[in-house]
N, C-alpha and C positions, 0 to 999 in steps of 0.2 A: 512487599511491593516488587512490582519487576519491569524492564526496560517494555518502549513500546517494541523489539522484536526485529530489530534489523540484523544482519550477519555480526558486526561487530560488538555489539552485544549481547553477548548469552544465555546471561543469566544475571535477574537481578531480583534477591532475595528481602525478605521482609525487613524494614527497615527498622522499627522501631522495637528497642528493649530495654530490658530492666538498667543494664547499664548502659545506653545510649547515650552520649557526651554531647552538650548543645551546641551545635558549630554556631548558634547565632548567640551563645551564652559565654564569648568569647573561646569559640568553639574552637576551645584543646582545653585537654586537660587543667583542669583547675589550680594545679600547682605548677602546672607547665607552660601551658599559654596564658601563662596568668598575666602576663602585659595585655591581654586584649581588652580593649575599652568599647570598640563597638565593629561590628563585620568587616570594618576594613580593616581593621588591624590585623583581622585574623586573616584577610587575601595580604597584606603584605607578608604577613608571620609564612605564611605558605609560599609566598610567591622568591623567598628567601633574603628579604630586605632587612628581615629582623629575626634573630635566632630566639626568642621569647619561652617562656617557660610552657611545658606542655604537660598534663595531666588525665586527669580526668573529665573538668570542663572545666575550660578557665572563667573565673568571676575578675568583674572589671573591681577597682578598689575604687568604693565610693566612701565617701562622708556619711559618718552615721552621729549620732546625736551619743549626750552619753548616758541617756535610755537606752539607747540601741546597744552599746556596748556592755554596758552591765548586763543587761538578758542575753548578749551572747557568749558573755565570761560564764554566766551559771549553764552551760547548755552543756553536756557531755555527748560529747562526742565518742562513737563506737572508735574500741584498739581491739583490731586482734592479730592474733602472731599465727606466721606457717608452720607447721609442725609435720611431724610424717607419723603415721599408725602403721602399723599389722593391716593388712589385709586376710580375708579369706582366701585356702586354696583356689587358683581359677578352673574355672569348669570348662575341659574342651570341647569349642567348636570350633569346627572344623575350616578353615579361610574359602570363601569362594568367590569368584570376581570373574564377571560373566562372559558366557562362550565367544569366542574366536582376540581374546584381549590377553595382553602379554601380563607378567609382573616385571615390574623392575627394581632390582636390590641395589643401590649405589655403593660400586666401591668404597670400603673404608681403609683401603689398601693392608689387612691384613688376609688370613683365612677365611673370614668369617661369613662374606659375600657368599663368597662361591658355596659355603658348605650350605648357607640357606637356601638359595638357588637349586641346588640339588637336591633337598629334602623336598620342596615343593613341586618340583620334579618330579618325583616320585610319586608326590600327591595326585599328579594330572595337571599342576597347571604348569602354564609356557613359562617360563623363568627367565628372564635374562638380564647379568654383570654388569652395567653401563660406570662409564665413570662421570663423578658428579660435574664437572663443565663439559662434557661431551656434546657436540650438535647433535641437533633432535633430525632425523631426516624419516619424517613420515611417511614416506612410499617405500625403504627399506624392512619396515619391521609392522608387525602389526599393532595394532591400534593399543594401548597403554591401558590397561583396565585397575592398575596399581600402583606404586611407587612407596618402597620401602630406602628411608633417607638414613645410612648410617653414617656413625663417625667412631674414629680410632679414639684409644683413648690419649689424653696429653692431659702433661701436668700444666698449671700456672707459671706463664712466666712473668716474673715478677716487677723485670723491667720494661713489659709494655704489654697494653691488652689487646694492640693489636696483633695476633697469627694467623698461621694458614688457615685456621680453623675460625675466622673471621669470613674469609672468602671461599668456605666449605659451609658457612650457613647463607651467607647470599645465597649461593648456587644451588641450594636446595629450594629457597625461592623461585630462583628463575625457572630451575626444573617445572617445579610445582604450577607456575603461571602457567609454562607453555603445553607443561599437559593436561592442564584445566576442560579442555573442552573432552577430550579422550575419556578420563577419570568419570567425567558429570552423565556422559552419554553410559557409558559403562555402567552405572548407578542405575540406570534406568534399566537396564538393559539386562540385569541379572545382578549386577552386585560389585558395588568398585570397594579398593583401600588406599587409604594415605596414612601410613605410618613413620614416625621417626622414633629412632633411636640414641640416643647420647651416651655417652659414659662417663661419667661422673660417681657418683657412689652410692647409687640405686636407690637415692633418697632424695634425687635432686638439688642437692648440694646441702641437704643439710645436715650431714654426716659429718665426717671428720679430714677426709683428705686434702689433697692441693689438686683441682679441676683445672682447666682452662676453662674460663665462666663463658665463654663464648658457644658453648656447648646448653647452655643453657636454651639458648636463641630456637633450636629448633621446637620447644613445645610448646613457643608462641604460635607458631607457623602448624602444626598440628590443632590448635584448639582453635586460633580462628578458622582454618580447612572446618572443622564440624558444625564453627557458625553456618559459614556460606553456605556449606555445603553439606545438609543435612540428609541428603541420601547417601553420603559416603560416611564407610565403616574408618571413622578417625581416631587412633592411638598414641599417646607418647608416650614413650617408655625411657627411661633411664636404666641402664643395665650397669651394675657396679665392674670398674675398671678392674677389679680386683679377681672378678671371676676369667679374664682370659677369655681367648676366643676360639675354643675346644667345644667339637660338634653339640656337646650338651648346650652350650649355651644359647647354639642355634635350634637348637628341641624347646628351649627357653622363651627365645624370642616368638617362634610361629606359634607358638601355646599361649601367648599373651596377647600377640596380635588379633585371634581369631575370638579369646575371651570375649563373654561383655562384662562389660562395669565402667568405672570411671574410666576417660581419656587418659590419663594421666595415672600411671604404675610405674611404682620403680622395682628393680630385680635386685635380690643378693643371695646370696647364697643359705642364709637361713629363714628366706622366703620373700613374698612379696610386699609393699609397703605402697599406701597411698598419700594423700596430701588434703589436710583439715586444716580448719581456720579455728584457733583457740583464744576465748573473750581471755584476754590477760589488760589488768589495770597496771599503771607502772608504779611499784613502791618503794624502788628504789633512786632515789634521785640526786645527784652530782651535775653542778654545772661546772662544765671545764676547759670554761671558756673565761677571761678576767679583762679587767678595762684595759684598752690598748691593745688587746691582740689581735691580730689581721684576722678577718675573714673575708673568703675570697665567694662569691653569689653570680654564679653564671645566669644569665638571662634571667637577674633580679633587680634589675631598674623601674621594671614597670608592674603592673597587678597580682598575680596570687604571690609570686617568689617574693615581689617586694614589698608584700603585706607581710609576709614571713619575716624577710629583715628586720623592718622597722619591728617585732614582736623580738627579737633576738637583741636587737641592739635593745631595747631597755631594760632586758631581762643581762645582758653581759657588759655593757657600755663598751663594745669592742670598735675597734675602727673596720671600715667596710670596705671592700672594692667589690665592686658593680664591674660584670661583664655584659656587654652588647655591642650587636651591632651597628645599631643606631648611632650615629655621629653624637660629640660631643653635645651635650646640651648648649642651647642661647638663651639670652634671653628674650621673654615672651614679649612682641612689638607691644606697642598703648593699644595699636586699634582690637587686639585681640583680648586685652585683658578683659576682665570681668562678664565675657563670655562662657555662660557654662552651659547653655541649651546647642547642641550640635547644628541643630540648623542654624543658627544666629552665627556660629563660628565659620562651619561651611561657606553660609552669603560673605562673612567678612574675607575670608581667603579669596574666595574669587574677585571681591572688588578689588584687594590691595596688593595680589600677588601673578593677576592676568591683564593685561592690557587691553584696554577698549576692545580695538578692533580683534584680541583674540578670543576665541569662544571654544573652551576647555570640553573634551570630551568628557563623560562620568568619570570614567576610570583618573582622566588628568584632575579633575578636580579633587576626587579622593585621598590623591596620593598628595597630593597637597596638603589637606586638612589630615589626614594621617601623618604627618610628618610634625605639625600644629600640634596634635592630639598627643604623638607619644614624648615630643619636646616636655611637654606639660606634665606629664605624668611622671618622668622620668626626675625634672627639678624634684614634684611634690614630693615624689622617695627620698630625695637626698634632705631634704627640709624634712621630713618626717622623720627621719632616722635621729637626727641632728637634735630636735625637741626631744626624742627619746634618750637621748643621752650619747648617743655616740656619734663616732666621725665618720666622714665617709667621703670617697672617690669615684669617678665612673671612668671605664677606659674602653674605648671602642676597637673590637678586637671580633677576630672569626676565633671561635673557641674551637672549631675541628682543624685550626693554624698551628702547630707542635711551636713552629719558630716566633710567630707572636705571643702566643698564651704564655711561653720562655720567657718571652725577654718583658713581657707586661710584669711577671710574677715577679723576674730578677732584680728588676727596678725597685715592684714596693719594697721588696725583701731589703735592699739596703736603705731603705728609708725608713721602713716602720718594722722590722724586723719578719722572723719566720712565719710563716703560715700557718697559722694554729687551725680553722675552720675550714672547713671547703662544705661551699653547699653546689652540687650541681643540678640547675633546674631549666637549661636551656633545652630548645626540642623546637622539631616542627610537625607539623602533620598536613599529609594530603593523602586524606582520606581515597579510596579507590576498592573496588571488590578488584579480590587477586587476580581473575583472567584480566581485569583490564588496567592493572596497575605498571604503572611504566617504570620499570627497572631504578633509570635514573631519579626518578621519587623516590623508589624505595632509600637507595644510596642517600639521599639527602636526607632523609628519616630518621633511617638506622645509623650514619653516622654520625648527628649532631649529636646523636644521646653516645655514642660508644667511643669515636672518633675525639670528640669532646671530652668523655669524661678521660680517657687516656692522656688525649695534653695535658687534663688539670693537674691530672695524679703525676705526671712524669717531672711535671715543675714547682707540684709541691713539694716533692721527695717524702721526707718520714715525719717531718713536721710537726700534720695536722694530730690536734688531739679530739678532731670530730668533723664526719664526713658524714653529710646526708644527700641521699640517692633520691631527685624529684623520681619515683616509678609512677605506675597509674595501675589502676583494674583493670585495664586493658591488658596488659601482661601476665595479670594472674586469671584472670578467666578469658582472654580473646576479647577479640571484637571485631564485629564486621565492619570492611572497609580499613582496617588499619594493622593488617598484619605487619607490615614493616614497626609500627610504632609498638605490639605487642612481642615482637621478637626482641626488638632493641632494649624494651624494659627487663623481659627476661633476662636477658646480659647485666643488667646492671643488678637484678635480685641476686646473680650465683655473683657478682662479684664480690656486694656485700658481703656474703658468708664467707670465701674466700679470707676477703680483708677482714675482715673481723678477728679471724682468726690469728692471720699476721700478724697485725698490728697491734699487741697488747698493751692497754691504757688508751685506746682511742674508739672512741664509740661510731661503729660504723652500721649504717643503718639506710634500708631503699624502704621509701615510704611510697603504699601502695594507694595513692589518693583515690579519691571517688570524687563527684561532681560535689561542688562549692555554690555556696548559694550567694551565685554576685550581682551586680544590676545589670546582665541580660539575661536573668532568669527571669523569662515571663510570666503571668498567673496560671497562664495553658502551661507551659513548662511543668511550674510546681505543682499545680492538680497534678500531669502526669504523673512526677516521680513519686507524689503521694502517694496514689493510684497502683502504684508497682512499689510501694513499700520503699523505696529508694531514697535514705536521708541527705538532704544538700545540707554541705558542709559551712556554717556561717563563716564568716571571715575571721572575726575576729578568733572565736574557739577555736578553727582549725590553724591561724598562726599562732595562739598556744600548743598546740599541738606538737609544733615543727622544736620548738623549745623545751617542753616536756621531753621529747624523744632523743633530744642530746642530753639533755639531762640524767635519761636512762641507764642507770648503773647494771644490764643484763644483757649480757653478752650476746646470748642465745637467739633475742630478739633482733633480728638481723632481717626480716622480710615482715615487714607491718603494713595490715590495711588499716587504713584510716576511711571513718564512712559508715551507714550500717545500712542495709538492706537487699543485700547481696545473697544471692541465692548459691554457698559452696556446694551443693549434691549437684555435682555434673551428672547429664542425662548419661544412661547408658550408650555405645556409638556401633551397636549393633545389627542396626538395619539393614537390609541388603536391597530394598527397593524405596524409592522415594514417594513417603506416604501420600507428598504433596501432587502426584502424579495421577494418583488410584482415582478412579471415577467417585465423586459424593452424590452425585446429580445425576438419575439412571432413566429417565423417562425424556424420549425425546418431545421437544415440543411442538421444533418445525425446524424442516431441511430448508435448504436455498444453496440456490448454486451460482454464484458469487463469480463476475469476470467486470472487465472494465466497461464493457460495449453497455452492459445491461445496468450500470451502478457508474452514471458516466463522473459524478463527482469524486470518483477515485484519483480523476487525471489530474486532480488539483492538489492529493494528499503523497505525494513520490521523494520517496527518499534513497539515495543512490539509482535514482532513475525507474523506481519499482512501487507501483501504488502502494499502499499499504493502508489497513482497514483501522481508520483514527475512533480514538478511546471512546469520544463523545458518540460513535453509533454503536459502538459495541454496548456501553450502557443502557442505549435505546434499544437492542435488540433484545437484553439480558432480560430488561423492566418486560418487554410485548410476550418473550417465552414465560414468564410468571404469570401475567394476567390473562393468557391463552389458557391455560393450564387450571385456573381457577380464575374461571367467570365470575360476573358480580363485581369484583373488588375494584381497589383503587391503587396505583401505583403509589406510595406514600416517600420511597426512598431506593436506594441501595447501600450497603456497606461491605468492607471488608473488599474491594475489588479491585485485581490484581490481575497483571497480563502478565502470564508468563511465557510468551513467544509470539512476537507482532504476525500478526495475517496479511502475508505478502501475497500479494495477485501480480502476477507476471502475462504471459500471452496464453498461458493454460488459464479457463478457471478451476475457481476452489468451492469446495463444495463445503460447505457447512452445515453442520448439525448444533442445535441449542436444546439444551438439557435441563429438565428440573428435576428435584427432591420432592419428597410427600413435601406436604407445609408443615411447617413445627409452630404451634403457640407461644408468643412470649408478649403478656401484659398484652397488651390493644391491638399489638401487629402480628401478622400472619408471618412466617419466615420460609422463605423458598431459595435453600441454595441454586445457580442458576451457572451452568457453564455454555462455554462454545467454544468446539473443536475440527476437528478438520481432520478429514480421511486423507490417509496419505495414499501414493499408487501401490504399497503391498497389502492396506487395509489397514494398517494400524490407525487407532486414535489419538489426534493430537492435542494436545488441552493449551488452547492459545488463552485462555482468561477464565475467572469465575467471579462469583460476585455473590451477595445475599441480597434477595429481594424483600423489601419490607411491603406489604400489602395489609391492607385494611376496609374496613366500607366508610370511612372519609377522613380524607388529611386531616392531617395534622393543624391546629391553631398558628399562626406565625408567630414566633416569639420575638420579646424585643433583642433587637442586637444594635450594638454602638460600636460602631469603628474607629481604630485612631485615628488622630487628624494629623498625625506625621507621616500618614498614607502620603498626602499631598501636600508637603513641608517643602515644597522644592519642582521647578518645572519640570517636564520632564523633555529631552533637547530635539528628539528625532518626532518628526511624524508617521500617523499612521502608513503611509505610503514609503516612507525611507526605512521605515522598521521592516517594511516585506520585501523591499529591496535587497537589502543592508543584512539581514539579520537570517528571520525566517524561509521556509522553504515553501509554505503554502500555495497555491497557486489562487486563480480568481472564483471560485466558487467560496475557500474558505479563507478568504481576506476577511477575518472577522471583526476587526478592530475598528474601531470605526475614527477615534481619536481619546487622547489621552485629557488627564483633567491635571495630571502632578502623579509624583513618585516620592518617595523616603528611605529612609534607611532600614525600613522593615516592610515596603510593598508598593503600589500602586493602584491607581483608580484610573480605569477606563470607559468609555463607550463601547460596547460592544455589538456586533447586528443580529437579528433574527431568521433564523432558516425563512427559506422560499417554504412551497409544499412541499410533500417527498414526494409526490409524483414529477415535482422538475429535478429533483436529482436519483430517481430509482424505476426504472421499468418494472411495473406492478408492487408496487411499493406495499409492505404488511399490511398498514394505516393510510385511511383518510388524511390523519393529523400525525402530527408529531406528537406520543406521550410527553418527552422533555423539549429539549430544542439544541439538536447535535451541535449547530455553528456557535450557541452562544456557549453551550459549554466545553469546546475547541478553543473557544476565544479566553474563556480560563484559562486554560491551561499552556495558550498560547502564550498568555502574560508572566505565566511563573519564570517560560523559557527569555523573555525580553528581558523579564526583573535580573536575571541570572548572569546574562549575560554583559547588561549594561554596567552590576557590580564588579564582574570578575573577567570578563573577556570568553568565558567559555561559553559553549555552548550546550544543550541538556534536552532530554526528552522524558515525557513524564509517564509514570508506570506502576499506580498505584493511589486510590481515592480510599480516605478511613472509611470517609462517612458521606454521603449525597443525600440531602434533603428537600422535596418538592413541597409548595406550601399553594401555590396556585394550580388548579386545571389546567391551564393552556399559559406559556408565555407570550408576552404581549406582541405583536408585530411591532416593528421598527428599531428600536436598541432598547436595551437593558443597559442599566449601572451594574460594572463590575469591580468591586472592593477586594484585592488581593491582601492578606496581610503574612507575610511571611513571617514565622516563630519559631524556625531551624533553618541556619545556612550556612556551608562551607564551598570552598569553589568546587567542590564532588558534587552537590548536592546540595536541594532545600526542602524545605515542609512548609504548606500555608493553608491558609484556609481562605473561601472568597464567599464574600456577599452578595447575589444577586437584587437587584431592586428593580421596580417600573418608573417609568419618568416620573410618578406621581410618587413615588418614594417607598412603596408597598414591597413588602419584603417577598418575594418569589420563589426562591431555593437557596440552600446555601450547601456548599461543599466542606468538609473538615480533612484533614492530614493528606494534601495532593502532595504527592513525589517526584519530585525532578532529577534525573540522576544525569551527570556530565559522561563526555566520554571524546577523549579526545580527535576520534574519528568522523565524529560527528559533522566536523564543518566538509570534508567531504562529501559526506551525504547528505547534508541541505546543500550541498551548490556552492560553496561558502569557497572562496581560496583560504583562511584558517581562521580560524573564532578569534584570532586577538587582532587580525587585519579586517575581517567585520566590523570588529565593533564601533559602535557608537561614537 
């Protein structure tokens, strides 16, 4: 998917993969944000009200029968452990990173900068030393077509994981953010790189030395770079501290850089070594843990971590302390008890907790029932532990607090003795692609997990006889949108090994989760992951799991994924132009030369004061170049359509070209990839969208489809007229909304209105008629950004449809029913699908996987003073 195309957003790439983490499936990581019970949990878990566990995708902890629990005890679950292999000699090529663009080698204050700089120097290309916090002043130096991130090598220090080389891996973030758009242009442009370098012991820490595990962090920051950005040549390298920083080793490095093969090579001196995942069953088993001994469960009061507890506590009968944020527990008032449908919970908070004449905006009522919601869940742990055999405490505390997490520890310590256990599973995530991710997220990211696990260890001391690291997949393969949380994991995989090492007789172990299969795994969810091979992890299994792995009497096993369907062969990251760029679509179909005067319904679509050409005509345009191009048929859909740079009309116009492919056959539809670009003033072509056209000689049957009825579980507060106020940017052409019917915690139903002709909004318009009907499907997508907002306070614009499905000829004049139902949401971003119907209830179109991506810049360019003073 990609944003609609304003300046502040640049780039937004395909959303959906194999490891995609459900933000509406208490979206974070599944051993991490494992307190999320339902969307709001996860905007407070973000918004920093609750430090919750973060993973893979977090599963809410429901009630399962004890049918359900027996089918999930016999379920095995994939182990497998990191290991490092031989690699093959690397084959040189040669680095290149396109004309008139610098490299930059970041000081690691040794030799070894400069002596690369110089060889590539020699190469031809521009080089130049920067140091890694240095301001960036872009009218000094030319344009950035590279950035090679090193670091010195440093040992472990033992009494705290935070060092310089904590704020030596921020700072290659921040680099990397700010030269995001240099790097992505570069890419296009002939050929960019983003490399890092560590040194550690050319196996990624799973050699034998004492690292600084914080070195780890940068080949999170590398591997998500090749998510996002898959027209840049991305490498991490780990170079063993042992080889020195003697010019060979710079012959080393550009010789691996410029390799292809996997992202990830480490260097030693008796050759290079890569990074496999090996099935290992555990046969060795000790638990070493006994009744009464403390364990101490960061952000494990509520869902996946505290499913985990209560799985420990009956397997050890140990006594617990519970870290969170969350205030103490109360107890649950009468009027809320035996409430367990959220809507019925919701209405009773608003009766018993707002006054008559007050009228709570979403957000306030949220945060309410969110407070309800984690109280509740928070008791259920301590009661569930409790039946399982053991004891347990909860203490509210900031666990990146040195001086709280101190004196919390100090306390049990003299009451129930030494710390035997440390489970750390606290975490947040806010999600963001690196150009537009804000610093200060990062920082609250990366330090709940790093910052956090640091107090635990420094006030457990030598104690514990088992330490388990909540990691995620995220760290071991990347993920887009969450490089901070894939950096911070990597820190916690080299500390393991580290510790592991140290501490003989205690089993220390970063458990690399994958998604949990909890109750906000929808049925679209689990087709997906099915569909991409991707196992969700039951609850119960995977908190045996967490138990087996301390039990683990092998040492070695210090980085475990837990999960299976994960794809280890990293693509090769040797491209030097971005394939997503290349023309698919080579026949034009029809020009038009595109300004305000002539397409006066532009003056209604302006964001930061500049029309800009909305998605719903662009689809119409894509559907008209397919059925031009092959007469006869019938526009039956589009899929696959994605804007990759919004079409801004200014006081020039823009002249457009629309593109198709031959038609390719598949089953009953004709398939016409279709693009639309735009000449720029030197002549180059610019690929603002593309799309697949589905055609046929006649639609599609309307299949039945049933929407939830928690669509409309709840009013919904603002009117169509205070939402275009208040909210939106729209102006009077595409006020599409016409009125709401109710809202839930997974979508909305509205009214929405029907385009005029297009001769009232287009001087010589293509068509007679409208193929689709651009206003009513604006008016989709308009809902995702109200649904978005009215949860979380931000604001978002949408930039990617999976699937568009027409079932009727013509939509009806006057309004159509619009059924939002949202089945991925984080406050970055959502996924929904919507149902169109006619007054008469006849099913019309329906749209599948629309993408809404946030961006904090946003409420300036809707007009907004800021998305959380909009809101609702």
């Amino acid at each position: 998917e990609a944003d609609l195309g304003i300046d502040s957003i640049k780039r937004v790439e395909i959303l959906a993969g194999v490891q995609e983490r459900d933000p509406s499936l208490q979206s974070v990581d599944s051993s991490e944000l494992g307190s999320m019970r339902t969307l709001r949990d996860i905007i407070t878990q973000l918004n920093g009200s609750e430090s919750a566990p973060v993973a893979a995708a977090a599963p809410v902890a429901v009630e399962t029968t004890p049918t359900q629990e027996a089918k999930e005890e016999s379920v095995e679950v994939a182990r497998q452990v990191l290991v490092s292999a031989p690699l093959a000699p690397a084959v040189e090529v040669p680095i290149s990173i396109a004309p008139g663009y610098e490299m930059w080698i970041v000081d690691d204050g040794t030799s070894l900068a400069k002596a690369i700089a110089e060889k590539l120097t020699a190469q031809g290309i521009a080089a130049r030393v920067v140091g890694s916090s240095d301001p960036i002043d872009g009218e000094a130096c030319a344009p950035v077509g590279g950035v090679i991130h090193l670091l010195a090598a440093s040992e472990y220090n033992e009494s705290s994981l935070i060092t310089p080389v904590t704020e030596q891996v921020k700072d290659a973030f921040r680099m990397t953010k700010e030269l995001a758009a240099d790097i992505q242009a570069a890419a296009k442009n002939g050929g960019a790189i983003l490399a890092t370098v560590s040194r550690m012991d050319g196996q990624f820490g799973l050699g034998d030395s004492k690292f600084d595990p914080n070195q780890g962090g940068l080949a999170g920051l590398a591997k998500t770079c090749a998510i996002e950005w898959p027209a840049v040549h991305c490498r991490a390298l780990d170079v063993d501290a042992a080889m020195g920083e003697s010019p060979e080793v710079a012959d080393r490095i550009i010789l691996e850089i410029g390799a292809a093969g996997p992202i990830e090579v480490g260097v030693r001196n008796e050759g290079r070594f890569g990074l496999t995942l090996e099935d290992r069953k555990i046969s060795r088993k000790k638990m070493p843990l006994a009744k009464g001994d403390v364990v101490v469960v960061s952000g494990g009061a509520r869902g996946v971590t505290g499913e985990t507890a209560v799985a420990l506590a009956a397997a050890s009968k140990a006594h617990f302390v519970l870290l969170g944020r969350s205030a103490a527990p109360f107890a649950e008032p009468d009027w809320a008890k035996g409430l367990a449908d959220e809507g019925q919970l919701k209405r009773a908070v608003l009766q018993n907790e707002f006054a008559a004449s007050k009228k709570p905006s979403p957000s306030e009522l949220e945060a309410a029932y969110r407070r309800h919601a984690a109280n509740r869940e928070i008791n259920a742990t301590q009661d569930h532990i409790k039946a399982a055999g053991g004891t347990v405490e909860y203490r509210s505390v900031n666990v990146c607090d040195n001086e709280q997490v101190a004196s919390v520890l100090n306390d049990v310590r003299k009451n129930h003795g030494p710390i035997r256990g440390l489970i750390h599973g606290a975490g947040v995530i806010e999600d963001a692609f690196i150009a537009d991710k804000d610093p200060t997220a990062f920082d609250r990211v990366f330090d709940t997990k790093v910052q956090g696990l640091n107090a635990l260890l420094s006030a457990a001391g030598d104690d514990p006889r088992a330490i388990v690291l909540f990691s995620s997949v995220s760290g071991r393969f990347g993920r887009q949108g969450q490089v901070d949380y894939a950096m911070a994991n990597e820190v916690l995989n080299k500390l393991a090994s580290v510790e592991s090492r140290r501490r003989k007789g205690c089993r220390v172990v970063a458990m690399n989760w994958g998604p949990w299969d909890g109750g906000m795994v929808t049925p679209t969810l689990r087709r997906q992951f099915e569909r991409e091979g991707v196992f969700l992890i039951p609850l119960q299994a995977g908190a045996k799991c967490l138990v087996d792995e301390i039990c683990c009497d092998d040492p070695s096993a210090t980085e475990v994924l837990i999960g299976g369907g994960f794809d280890q062969a990293e693509a090769p990251s040797n491209q030097s132009a971005s394939a997503v760029h290349q023309p698919q679509a080579t026949t034009v179909a029809f020009e038009r030369r595109v300004s305000v005067s002539d397409h006066p319904f532009l003056k209604s679509h302006l964001l930061s004061g500049k029309s800009v050409l909305p998605i719903a005509m662009i689809v119409e345009w894509l559907g008209h170049s397919a059925l031009h191009a092959n007469p006869g048929l019938q526009l039956k859909g589009l899929s696959e359509l994605r804007v990759f740079k919004g079409v801004i009309i200014g006081k020039q116009a823009v002249n457009i070209e629309v593109l198709v492919s031959k038609p390719e056959a598949k089953g009953s539809d004709l398939l016409v990839t279709t693009e639309l670009r735009s000449k720029a003033v030197g002549g180059e072509s610019i690929l603002h969208a593309r799309g697949t056209a589905h055609l046929g000689d006649r639609r599609d049957s309307a299949p039945s489809i049933d929407e939830p009825k928690t669509l409309t579980s709840e009013s919904f507060p603002l009117s169509a007229d205070e939402v275009y106020d208040d909210v939106l940017f729209h102006g009077p052409d595409f006020r599409a909304i016409a009125s709401f019917e109710g809202t839930g915690p997974d979508g909305m139903v509205a009214n929405v209105k029907s385009a005029p002709r297009p001769a009232e909004w287009i001087d010589a318009p293509l068509r007679g008629t409208w193929l689709t009907d651009p206003l009513v499907l604006d008016g989709v997508l308009q809902l995702g950004i109200v649904w978005q907002h009215a949860k979380t306070g931000n604001l978002s614009l949408p930039g990617y449809i999976a699937n568009y499905r027409q079932y009727a000829d013509r939509f009806p004049q006057g309004q159509v029913r619009c059924a939002l139902h949202v089945h991925q949401a984080s406050p970055s971003r959502i996924v929904a699908d919507a149902i169109l119907r006619d007054d008469a209830g006849k099913l019309i179109a329906k749209l599948e996987g629309c993408t809404w991506t946030t961006n904090a810049q946003l409420a300036d360019a809707f007009g907004k003073v800021s998305s959380r003073s909009a809101q609702a």
